[in-house]
C-alpha positions in Angstrom: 138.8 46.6 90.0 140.4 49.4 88.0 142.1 52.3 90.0 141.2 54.7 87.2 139.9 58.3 88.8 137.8 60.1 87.1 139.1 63.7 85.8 138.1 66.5 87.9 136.2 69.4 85.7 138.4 72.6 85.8 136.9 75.0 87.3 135.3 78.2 85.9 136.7 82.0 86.5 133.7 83.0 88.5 133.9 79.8 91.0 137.3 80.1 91.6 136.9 83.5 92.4 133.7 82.4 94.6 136.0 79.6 96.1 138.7 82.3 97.5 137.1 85.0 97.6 134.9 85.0 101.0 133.4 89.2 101.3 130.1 89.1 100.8 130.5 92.5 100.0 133.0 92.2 97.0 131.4 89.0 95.2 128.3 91.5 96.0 130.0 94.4 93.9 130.9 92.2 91.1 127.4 90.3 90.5 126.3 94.1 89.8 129.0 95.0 87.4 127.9 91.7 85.7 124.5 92.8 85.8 125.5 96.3 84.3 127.4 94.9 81.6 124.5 92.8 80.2 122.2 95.8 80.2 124.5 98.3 79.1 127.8 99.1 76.6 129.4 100.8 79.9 132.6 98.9 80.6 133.6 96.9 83.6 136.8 95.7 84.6 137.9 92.2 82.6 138.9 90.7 85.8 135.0 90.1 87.0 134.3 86.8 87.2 131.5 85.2 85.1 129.1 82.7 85.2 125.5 82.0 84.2 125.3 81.6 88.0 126.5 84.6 88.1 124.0 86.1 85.9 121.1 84.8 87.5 122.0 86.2 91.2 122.4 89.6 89.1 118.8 89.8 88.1 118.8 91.4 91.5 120.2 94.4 90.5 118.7 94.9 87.1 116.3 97.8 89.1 119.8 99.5 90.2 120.9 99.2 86.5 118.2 101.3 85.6 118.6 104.1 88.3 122.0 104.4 86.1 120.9 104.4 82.9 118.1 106.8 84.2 120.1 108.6 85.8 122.4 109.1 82.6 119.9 110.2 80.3 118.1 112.3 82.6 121.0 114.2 83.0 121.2 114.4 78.9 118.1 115.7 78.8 118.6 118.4 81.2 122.0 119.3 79.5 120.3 119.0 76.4 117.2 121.1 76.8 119.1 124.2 77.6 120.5 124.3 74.0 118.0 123.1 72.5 113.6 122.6 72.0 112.4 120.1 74.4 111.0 118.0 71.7 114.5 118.2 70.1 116.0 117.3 73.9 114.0 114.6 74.0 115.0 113.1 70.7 119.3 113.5 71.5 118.3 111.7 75.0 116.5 109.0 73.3 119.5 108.3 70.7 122.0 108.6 73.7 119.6 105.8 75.3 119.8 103.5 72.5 123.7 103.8 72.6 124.4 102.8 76.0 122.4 100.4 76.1 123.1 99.1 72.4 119.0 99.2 72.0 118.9 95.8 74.3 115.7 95.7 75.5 114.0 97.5 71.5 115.6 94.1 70.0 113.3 91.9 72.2 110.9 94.1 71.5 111.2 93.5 67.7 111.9 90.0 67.6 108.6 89.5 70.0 106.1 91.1 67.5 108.0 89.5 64.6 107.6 86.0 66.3 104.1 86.4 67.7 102.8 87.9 64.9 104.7 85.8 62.3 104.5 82.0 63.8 101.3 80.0 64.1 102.9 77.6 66.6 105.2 77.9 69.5 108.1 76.5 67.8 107.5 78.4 64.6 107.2 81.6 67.1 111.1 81.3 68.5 112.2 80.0 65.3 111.4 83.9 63.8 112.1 85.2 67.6 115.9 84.0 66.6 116.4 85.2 62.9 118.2 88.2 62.8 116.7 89.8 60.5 114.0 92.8 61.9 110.3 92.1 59.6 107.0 94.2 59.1 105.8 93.4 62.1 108.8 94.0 64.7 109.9 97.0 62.7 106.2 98.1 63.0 106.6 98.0 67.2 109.6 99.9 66.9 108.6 102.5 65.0 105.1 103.0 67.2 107.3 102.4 70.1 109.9 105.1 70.1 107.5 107.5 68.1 105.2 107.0 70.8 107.9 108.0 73.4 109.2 110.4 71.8 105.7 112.2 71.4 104.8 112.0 75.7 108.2 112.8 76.9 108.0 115.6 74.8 104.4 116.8 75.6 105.6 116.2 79.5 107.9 118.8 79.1 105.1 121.5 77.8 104.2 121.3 81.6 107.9 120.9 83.3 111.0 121.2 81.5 112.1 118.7 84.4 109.6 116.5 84.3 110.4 114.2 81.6 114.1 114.0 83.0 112.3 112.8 86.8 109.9 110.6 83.9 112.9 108.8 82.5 115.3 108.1 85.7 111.4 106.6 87.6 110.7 104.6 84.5 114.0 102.8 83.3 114.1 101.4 86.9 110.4 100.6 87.2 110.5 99.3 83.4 113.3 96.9 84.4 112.3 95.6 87.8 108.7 94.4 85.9 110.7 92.8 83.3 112.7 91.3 85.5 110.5 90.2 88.0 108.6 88.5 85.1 111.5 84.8 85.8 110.2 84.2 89.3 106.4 83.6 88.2 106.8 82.1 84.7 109.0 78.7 83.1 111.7 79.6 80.8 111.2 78.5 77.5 113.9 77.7 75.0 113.4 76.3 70.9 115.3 73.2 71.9 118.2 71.7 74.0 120.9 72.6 71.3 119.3 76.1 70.7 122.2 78.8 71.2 120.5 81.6 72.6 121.5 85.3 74.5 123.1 84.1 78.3 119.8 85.2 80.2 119.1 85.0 83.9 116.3 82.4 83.8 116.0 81.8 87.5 115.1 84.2 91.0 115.1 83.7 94.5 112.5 84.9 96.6 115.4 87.3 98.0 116.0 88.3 94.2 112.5 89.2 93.9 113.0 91.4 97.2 115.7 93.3 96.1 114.3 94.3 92.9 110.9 95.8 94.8 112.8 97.7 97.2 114.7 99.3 94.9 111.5 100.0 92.8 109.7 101.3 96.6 112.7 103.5 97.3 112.9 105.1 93.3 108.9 105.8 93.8 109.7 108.0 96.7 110.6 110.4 94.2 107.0 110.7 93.3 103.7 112.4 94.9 102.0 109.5 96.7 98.9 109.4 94.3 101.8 109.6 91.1 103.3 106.7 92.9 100.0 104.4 93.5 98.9 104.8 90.1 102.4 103.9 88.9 103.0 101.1 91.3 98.5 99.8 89.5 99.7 100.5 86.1 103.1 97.8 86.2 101.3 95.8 87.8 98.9 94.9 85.2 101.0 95.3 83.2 103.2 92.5 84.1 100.2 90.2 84.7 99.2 91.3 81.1 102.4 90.3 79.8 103.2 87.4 81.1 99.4 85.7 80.5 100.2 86.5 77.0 103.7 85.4 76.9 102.2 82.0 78.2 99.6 82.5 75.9 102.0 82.4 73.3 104.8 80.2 73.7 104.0 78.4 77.2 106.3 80.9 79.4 109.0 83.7 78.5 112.3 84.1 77.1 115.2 86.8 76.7 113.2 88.7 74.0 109.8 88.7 76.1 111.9 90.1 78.9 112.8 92.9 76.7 109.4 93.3 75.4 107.9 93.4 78.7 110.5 96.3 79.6 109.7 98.4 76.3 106.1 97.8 77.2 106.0 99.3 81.1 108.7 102.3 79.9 105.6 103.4 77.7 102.9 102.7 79.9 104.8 104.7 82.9 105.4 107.8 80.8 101.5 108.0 79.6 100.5 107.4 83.6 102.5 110.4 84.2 100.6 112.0 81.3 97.3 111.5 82.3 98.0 112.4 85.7 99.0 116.3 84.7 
């Protein structure tokens, strides 16, 4: 009988720091700084451990992420509007978005309409979804996308010059809690098993889920309680919209659809808040 042990695998960063590492607290603090450095260009200390593990217990805090970055270009605009036109306001804020968040969540955006509208089959759909290069019909979505924002946040501001700053920190949390609650109802879907694809958190826990509506319950207090209902309607279906047709599709949703899905709400939010006025 041989006596030959087999080699234990080394262990990664994040579960060695996992392993020693026992405050709930501090392992806590850095899944979020993992969560804000896939969502944003802000840096984080190199020392945080990571691991798609990880990753996927950040999804969490993907809502809190986008109290930040709302946060951040709220106050933009604010700065920014007492220089300068609101519609003009509203055009710096929207570049300063793109650039801290290094126009994440538009690339989905692109490479979904690009895919969807491009590919016959599901495999011929995340075959274009991965091609770098942005076609007629993804470049098409982003120019209707941000045109379209850029038009309601500026006509907000002909009733408030504050409103489309209280508009932008509501929406990029709401926008990112739909997305993200998107991997607890549908199946990840990949081109193949050698496919190299974005790291994505491609699975949530019920507490997960949790997390992510409080924090979307506690950003709607900011709002008047009718504001808030319709809000609270108008993701709603637009998630179910969203993920029938990403199943619809390509059978369930990945990284791109994600983003897609948050471009998607972001709008839908800011014309709510229209209509409402």
């Amino acid at each position: 009988m041989s006596n030959t042990t087999q080699p234990q695998q080394a262990e990664s960063p994040a579960q060695t720091a996992d392993r020693k590492d026992s405050h709930p607290l501090r392992r806590q603090w850095q899944i979020f700084l993992v969560a804000l450095a896939f969502f944003t260009r802000i840096p984080i200390p190199a020392s945080t451990p990571y691991s798609p593990e990880r990753l996927n217990q950040a999804n969490r805090y993907f809502g809190v992420v986008g109290i930040i970055v709302g946060g951040i270009t709220a106050a933009i605009y604010l700065v920014a509007q007492l220089a300068f036109p609101p519609p003009i306001a509203v055009g710096l804020t929207m570049i300063a978005s793109l650039l801290l968040t290094g126009a994440f969540h538009e690339d989905g955006l692109a490479d979904v309409f690009d895919g969807f509208g491009g590919g016959w089959t599901p495999a011929q759909k995340l075959t274009i979804m991965k091609d770098s290069r942005l076609g007629t019909y993804g470049a098409a979505a982003l120019i209707m996308m941000l045109g379209l924002k850029w038009l309601t946040l500026s006509t907000l501001a002909e009733s408030s010059n504050y409103l489309p700053a209280l508009a932008l920190l509501v929406m990029h949390t709401l926008s990112r809690i739909c997305a993200a609650s998107l991997i607890f109802s549908y199946p990840y879907v990949r081109a193949d098993a050698q496919s190299k694809v974005k790291p994505l958190a491609n699975q949530q826990s019920q507490q997960d889920l949790w997390v992510l509506i409080v924090t979307g319950l506690i950003i709607l207090l900011l709002l008047p309680l009718t504001s808030a209902l319709a809000l609270m309607t108008a993701i709603a279906l637009i998630r179910w919209g969203c993920g029938r047709w990403f199943v619809r599709q390509l059978g369930g949703y990945t990284g791109d659809c994600l983003g897609a899905a948050q471009q998607i709400s972001e709008l839908t939010g800011y014309l709510v808040l229209l209509a409402l006025i």
